[in-house]
N, C-alpha and C positions, 0 to 999 in steps of 0.2 A: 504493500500500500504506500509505503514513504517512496520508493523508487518510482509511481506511478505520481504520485502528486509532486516529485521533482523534476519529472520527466513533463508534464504539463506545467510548473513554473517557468523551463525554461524555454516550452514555445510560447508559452503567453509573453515574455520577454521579447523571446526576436519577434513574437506578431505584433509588438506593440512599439520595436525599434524600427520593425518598415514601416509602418503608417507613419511615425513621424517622419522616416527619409522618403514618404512615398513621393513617387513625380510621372505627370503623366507629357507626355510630347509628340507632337505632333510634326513631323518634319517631310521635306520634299529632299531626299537624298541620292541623285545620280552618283555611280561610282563608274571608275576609269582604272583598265577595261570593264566592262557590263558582266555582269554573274551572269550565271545559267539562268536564274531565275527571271534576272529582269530579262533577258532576253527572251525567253517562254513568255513571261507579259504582255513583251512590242510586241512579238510575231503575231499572240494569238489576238492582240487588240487591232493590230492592221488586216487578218483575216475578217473577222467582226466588221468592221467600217465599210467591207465591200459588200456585205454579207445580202443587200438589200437595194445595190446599184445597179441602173441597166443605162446601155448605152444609146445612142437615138439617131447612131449613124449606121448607115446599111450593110449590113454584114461587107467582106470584101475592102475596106475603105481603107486607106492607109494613113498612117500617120506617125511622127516621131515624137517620143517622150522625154521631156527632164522635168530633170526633179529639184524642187529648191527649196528652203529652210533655213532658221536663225538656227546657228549651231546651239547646241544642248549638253553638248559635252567638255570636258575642258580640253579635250585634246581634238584637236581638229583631225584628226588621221582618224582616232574613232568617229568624228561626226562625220564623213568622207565615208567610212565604211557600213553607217546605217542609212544614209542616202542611197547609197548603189543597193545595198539591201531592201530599201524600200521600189527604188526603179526595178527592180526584177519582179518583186513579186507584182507589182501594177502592170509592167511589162506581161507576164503571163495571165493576170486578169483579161486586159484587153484581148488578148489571141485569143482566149477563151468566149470571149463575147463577140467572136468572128471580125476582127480588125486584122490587120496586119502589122504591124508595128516594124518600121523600117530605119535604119540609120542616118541613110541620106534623104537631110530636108527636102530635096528637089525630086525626090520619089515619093512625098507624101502630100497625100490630098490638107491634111490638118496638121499642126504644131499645137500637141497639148502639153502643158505647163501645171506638173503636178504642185501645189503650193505648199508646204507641210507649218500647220500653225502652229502646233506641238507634238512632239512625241518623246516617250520617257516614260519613267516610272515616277511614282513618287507611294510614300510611306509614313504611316501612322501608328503612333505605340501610342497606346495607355497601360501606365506600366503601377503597378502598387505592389509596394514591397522595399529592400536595400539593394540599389545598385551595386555589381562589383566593384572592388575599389582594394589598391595596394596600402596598407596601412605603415604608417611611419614608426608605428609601436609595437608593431607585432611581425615576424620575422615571414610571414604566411599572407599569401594576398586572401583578401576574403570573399569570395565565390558570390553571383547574383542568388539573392534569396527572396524570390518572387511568391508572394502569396495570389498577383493577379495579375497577368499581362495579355492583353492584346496585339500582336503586329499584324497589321494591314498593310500591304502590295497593291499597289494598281498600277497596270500599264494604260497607256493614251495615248490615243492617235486622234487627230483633228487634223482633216487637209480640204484641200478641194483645187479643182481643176480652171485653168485659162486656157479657153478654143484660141488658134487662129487660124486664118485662112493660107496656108503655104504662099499660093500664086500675088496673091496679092498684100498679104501681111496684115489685113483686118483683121480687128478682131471680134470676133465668132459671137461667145457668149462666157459668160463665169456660171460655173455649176455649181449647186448646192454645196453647203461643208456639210462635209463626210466625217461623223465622228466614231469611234469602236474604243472601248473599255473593257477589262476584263481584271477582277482580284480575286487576290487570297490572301485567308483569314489564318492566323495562326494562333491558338492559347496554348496559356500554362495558369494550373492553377495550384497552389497550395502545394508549389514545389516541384512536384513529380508527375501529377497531371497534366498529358499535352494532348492537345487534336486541334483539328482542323476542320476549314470550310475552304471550298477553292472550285472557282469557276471554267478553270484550265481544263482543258479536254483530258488530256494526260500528266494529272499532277504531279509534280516531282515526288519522291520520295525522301521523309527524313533524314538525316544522317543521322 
């Protein structure tokens, strides 16, 4: 009985030192290069954005694509490498919607101008409990001791398209913005308790 009523003193203690360190945060955190994760995000949120586009030129029609965008990343070689990533798969949408998609302008009926207004991840903790942290008094860092946490993932994509007319460089028309979302949910609770919610087709797996 005294081992079991010490044994609850000293979680009533550490549950009553996270409340006081609790903190919750809300942050939008790209990293350089991109995790697996966030990269499963963009992909499946740029699939998402198409998921409900159709095109209104006659099958057959050709046209050449770029793609443009405020960089998002802090290294321009990664922002460089999710633009061409984004030109492919739009590149394969339109073939799929019976275009042609050509390199030289002077072989294409249309010049469209994919816009990208944002794309990226961004992330949400609400966190209740003691953060990890290295302590100056004691020789041992002392481990996150989460009584409640939330992390939230979301990928985003928001773009939309600029027509023009190849032959004579008018321009066409500006199409709707195309937006696709797609997150996951991650808990912990009461230390040892984890799961999930997650809208990804094929969710990663914990480590």
């Amino acid at each position: 009985m005294a081992y079991v009523m010490k044994s609850v003193g000293w979680m009533s203690i550490v549950a009553m030192f996270c409340l006081m360190t609790a903190c919750s945060v809300s942050v939008e955190r790209p990293t350089d290069p991109k995790t697996v994760s966030e990269q499963q995000l963009i992909s499946q949120a740029l699939e998402n954005s198409l998921a409900d586009i159709k095109t209104e030129f006659p099958q057959g029609t050709s046209v050449t694509l770029e793609v443009s965008g405020l960089t998002t990343d802090q290294s321009e070689k990664e922002d460089d490498v999710t633009q061409r990533h984004v030109r492919k798969v739009l590149s394969g949408w339109l073939r799929k919607q019976g275009l042609v998609v050509v390199e030289d302008s002077k072989e294409a009926t249309y010049q469209m101008q994919a816009i990208l207004e944002s794309i990226g991840t961004r992330q949400g903790v609400r966190f209740l409990g003691m953060p990890a942290s290295d302590s100056s008094l004691l020789p041992i860092a002392i481990p996150e001791l989460t009584l409640w946490k939330r992390d939230r993932r979301q990928g985003i994509v928001r773009f939309y398209f600029d027509i023009f007319e190849t032959a004579t460089g008018d321009f066409v028309r500006k199409t709707e913005v195309y937006n696709g979302s797609i997150s996951e949910t991650r808990y912990t609770a009461f230390f040892v308790f984890r799961w999930e919610e997650s809208e990804l087709q094929e969710p990663l797996e914990r480590l």
